[in-house]
C-alpha positions in Angstrom: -10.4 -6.3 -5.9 -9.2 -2.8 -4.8 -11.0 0.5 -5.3 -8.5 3.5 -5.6 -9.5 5.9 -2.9 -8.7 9.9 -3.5 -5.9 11.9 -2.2 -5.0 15.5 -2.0 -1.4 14.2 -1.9 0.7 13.9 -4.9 2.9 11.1 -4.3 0.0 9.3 -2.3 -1.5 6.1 -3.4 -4.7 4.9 -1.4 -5.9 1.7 -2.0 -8.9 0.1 -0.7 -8.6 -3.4 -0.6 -11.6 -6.3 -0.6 -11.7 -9.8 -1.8 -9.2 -11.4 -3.9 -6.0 -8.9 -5.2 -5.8 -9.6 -9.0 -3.2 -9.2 -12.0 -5.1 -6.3 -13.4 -5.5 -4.5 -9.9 -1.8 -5.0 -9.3 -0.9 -3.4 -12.7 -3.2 -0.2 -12.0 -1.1 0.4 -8.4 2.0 -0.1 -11.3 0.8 2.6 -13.3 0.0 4.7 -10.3 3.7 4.6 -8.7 5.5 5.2 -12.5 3.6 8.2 -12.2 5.1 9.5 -9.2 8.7 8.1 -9.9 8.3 10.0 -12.8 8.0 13.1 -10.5 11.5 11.7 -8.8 9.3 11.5 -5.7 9.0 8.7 -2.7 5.9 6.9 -3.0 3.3 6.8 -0.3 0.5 4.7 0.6 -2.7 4.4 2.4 -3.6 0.4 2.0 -7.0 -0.3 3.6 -8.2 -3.9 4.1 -11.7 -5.3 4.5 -12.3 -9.1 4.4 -9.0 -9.2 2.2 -8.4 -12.9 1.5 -5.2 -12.2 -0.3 -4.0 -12.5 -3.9 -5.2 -14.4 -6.8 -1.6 -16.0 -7.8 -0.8 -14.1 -10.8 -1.8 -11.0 -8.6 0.7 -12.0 -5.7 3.4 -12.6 -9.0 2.5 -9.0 -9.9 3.0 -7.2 -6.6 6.4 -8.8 -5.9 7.3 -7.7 -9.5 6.4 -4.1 -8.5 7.9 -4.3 -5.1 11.3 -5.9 -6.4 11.3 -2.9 -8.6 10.3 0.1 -6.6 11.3 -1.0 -2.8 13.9 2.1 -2.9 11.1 4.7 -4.0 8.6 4.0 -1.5 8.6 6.1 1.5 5.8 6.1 4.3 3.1 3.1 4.1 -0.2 3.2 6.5 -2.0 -0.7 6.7 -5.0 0.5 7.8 -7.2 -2.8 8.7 -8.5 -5.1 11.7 -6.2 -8.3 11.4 -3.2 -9.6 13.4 -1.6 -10.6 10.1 -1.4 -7.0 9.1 0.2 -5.6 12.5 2.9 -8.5 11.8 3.1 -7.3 8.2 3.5 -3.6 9.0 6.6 -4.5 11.7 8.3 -7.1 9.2 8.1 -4.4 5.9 9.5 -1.4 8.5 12.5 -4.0 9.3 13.2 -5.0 6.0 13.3 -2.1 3.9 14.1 1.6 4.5 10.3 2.7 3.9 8.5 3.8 7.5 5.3 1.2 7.7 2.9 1.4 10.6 -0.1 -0.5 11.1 -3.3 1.2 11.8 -6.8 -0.2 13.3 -9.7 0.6 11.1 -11.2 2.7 13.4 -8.0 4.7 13.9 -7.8 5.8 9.9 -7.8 9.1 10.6 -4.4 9.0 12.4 -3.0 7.1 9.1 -4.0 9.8 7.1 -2.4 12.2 9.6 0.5 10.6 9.8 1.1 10.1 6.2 0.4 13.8 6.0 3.3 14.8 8.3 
């Protein structure tokens, strides 16, 4: 399930993340970054995790979908959460792509948001 969180930042996508990631969650972050490709900006986001267990399998299917087709208009991601996986995640993504990914703890959100702001 994800709740989308506000943002004073136009090509910023926050994302509060809990339980299962579904289809229809996966489809809404979709609509989200069209919009700001439409705008021929880089997408940013602020991905918070709290007891995340990962994807429902059509909802994994969706995100690679999205990622395969946006990996060049991302730009800056936080991973804001309180889990080794997500450290790992954060330096693997940074490697792999051209978008800057840092991990954050949960109590250190504020520096995400700063970050992302700069």
């Amino acid at each position: 399930m994800i709740d989308i969180l506000d943002s004073d930042k136009e090509n910023l996508i926050a994302v509060k993340f809990t339980g299962k990631a579904t289809q229809q969650d996966m489809k809404r972050i979709h609509a989200l970054i069209d919009g700001i490709v439409e705008k021929d900006l880089k997408v940013d986001f602020y991905l918070e995790f709290h007891d995340f267990h990962g994807y429902e399998m059509k909802g994994l299917w969706e995100d690679l979908k999205i990622d395969a087709a946006h990996f060049k208009d991302y730009g800056k991601m936080a991973l804001v959460g309180d889990k080794k996986w997500l450290e790992n995640a954060a330096k693997a993504t940074d490697f792999f792509t051209s978008s800057e990914v840092r991990y954050f703890s949960l109590d250190d959100k504020k520096s995400a948001k700063e970050w992302l702001s700069g």
